[in-house]
C-alpha positions as CSV (number, residue, x, y, z in Angstrom):
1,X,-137.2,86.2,76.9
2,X,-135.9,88.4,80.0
3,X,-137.2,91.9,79.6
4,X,-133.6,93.1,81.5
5,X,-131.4,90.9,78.9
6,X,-132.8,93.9,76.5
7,X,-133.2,96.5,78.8
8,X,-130.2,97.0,80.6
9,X,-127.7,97.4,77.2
10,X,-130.3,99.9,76.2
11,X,-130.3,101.8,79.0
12,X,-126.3,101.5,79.4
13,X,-126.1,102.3,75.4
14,X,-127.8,105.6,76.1
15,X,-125.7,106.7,79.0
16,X,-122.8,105.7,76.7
17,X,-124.2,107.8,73.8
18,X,-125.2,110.7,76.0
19,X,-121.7,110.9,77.9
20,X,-119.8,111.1,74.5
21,X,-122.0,113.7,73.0
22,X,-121.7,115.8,76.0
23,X,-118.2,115.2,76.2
24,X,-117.5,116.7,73.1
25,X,-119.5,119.4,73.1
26,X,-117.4,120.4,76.3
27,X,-114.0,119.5,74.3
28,X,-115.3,121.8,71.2
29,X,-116.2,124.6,74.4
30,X,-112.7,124.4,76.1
31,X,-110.4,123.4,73.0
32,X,-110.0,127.3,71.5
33,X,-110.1,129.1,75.1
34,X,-107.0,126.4,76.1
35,X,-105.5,127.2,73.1
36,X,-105.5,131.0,73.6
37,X,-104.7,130.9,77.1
38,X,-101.3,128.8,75.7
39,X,-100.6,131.7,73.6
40,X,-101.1,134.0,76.0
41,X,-98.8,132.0,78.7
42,X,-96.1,131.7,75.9
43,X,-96.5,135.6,74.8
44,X,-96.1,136.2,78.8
45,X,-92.8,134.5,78.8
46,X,-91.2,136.4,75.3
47,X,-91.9,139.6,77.6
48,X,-90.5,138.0,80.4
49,X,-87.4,137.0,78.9
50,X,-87.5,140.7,76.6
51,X,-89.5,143.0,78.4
52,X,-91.1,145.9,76.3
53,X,-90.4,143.7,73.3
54,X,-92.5,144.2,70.5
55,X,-94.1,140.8,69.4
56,X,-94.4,139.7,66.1
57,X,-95.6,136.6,64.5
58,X,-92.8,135.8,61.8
59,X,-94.8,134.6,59.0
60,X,-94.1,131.6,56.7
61,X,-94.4,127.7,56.5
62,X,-92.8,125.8,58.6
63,X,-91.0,122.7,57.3
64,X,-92.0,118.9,58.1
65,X,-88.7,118.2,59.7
66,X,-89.1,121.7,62.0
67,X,-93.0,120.7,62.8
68,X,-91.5,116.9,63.1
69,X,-88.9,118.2,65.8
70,X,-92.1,120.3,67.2
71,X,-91.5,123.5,66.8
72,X,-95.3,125.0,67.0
73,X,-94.5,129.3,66.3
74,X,-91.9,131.7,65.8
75,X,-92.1,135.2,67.1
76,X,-90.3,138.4,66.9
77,X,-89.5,139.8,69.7
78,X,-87.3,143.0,68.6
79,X,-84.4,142.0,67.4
80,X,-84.5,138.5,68.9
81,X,-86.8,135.2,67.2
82,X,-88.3,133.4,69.7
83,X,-89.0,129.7,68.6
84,X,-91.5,127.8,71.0
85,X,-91.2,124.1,70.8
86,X,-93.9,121.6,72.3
87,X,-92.3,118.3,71.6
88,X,-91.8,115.1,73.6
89,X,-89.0,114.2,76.4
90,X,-89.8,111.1,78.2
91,X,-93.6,111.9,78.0
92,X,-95.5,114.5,75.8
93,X,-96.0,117.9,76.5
94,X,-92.5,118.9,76.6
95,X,-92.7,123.1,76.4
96,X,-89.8,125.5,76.0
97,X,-88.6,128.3,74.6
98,X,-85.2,129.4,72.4
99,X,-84.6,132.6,70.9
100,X,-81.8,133.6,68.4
101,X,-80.6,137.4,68.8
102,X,-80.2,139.7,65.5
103,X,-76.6,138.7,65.4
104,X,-77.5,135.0,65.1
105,X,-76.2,133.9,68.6
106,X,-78.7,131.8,70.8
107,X,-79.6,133.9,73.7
108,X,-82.5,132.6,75.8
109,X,-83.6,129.5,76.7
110,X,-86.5,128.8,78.9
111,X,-89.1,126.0,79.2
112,X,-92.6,127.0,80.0
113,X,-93.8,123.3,81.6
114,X,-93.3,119.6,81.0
115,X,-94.2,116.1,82.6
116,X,-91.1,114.7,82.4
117,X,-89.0,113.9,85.8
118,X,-88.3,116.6,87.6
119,X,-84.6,116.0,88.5
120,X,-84.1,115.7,84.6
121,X,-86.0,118.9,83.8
122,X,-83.9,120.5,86.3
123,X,-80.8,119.5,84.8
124,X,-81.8,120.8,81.3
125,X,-83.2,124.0,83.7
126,X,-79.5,124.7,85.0
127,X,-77.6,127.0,83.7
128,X,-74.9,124.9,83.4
129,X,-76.4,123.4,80.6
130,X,-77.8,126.1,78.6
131,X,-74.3,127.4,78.7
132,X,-73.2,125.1,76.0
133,X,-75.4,126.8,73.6
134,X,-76.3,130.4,74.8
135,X,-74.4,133.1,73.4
136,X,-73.1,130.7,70.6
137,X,-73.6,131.0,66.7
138,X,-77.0,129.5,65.3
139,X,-75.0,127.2,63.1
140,X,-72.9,126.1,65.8
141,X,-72.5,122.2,65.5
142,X,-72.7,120.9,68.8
143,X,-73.4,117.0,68.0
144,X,-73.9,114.6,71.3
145,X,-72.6,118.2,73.8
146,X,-76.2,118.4,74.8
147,X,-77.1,115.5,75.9
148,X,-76.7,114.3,79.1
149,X,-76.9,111.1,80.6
150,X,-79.3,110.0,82.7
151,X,-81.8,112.9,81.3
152,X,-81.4,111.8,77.6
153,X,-84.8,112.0,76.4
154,X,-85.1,115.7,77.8
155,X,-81.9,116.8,76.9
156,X,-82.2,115.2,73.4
157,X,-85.6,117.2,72.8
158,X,-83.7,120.3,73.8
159,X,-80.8,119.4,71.7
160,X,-83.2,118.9,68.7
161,X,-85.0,121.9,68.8
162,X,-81.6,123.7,69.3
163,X,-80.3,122.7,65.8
164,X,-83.7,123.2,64.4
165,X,-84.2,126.2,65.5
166,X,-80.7,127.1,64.0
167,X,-81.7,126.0,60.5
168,X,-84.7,128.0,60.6
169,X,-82.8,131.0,61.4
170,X,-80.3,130.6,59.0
171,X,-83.6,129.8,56.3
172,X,-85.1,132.8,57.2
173,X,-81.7,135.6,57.5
């Protein structure tokens, strides 16, 4: 029998074996100072949006529809809850924040990065369309108002995370 019929898918199998384990070691490495770095970039932004703010993590569970709709932490900043939201527009990774003043009106609305298409990221950027919800009631009811064609899946995100982030502010009041 050829010696390389055995040889070569042992030496391949090894480089296989060897390239996973080092992988994740790295992943295991990386995965907590990627995480923290998120936080930090996400803290960054509340103080942008509230400078001076005191920042507090608003304890509790969060519901399977709110971690469905993926809202990932709720923070205090003052008088304002800021609701961060890592969900899916067209593609994954869909980052933003909303924040609810102490009088229950939305007040901020910012997203910290995304994948999907630029041009429908910047219409959900514009102020034009976080008009229709800031400075409006938490349990506002703005049905199919923030959508917008031609950026549906981004809009859509944003217009779920709007009403969740309403219902957890009314849960919590």
């Amino acid at each position: 029998m050829n010696k390389r019929v055995i040889t070569y898918p042992l030496i391949l199998g090894s480089v296989v074996l060897l390239s996973t384990f080092l992988l994740a070691f790295v992943y295991n490495i990386t995965k907590p100072i990627i995480e923290e770095n998120a936080i930090i970039r996400e803290n960054q932004v509340v103080l942008d949006l509230f400078p001076g703010a005191e920042i507090k993590v608003v304890e509790g569970e969060l519901t399977k529809d709110e971690k469905d709709a993926g809202l990932t932490s709720v923070v205090k900043a003052d008088d304002n809850y800021v609701y961060t939201f890592n969900t899916k527009g067209f593609k994954e990774g869909f980052v933003f924040l909303i924040a609810i003043d102490g009088e229950g009106n939305f007040n901020a609305f910012h997203i910290v990065s995304s994948m999907d298409t630029p041009g429908h990221v910047d219409n959900v950027r514009s102020k034009n369309y976080s008009d229709i919800f800031i400075d409006k009631s938490y349990d506002t009811e703005f049905g199919d108002n923030l959508i917008i064609t031609g950026s549906t899946y981004t809009s859509g995100a944003v217009a779920d995370a709007v009403k969740i982030a309403g219902q957890h502010y009314g849960r919590i009041k």
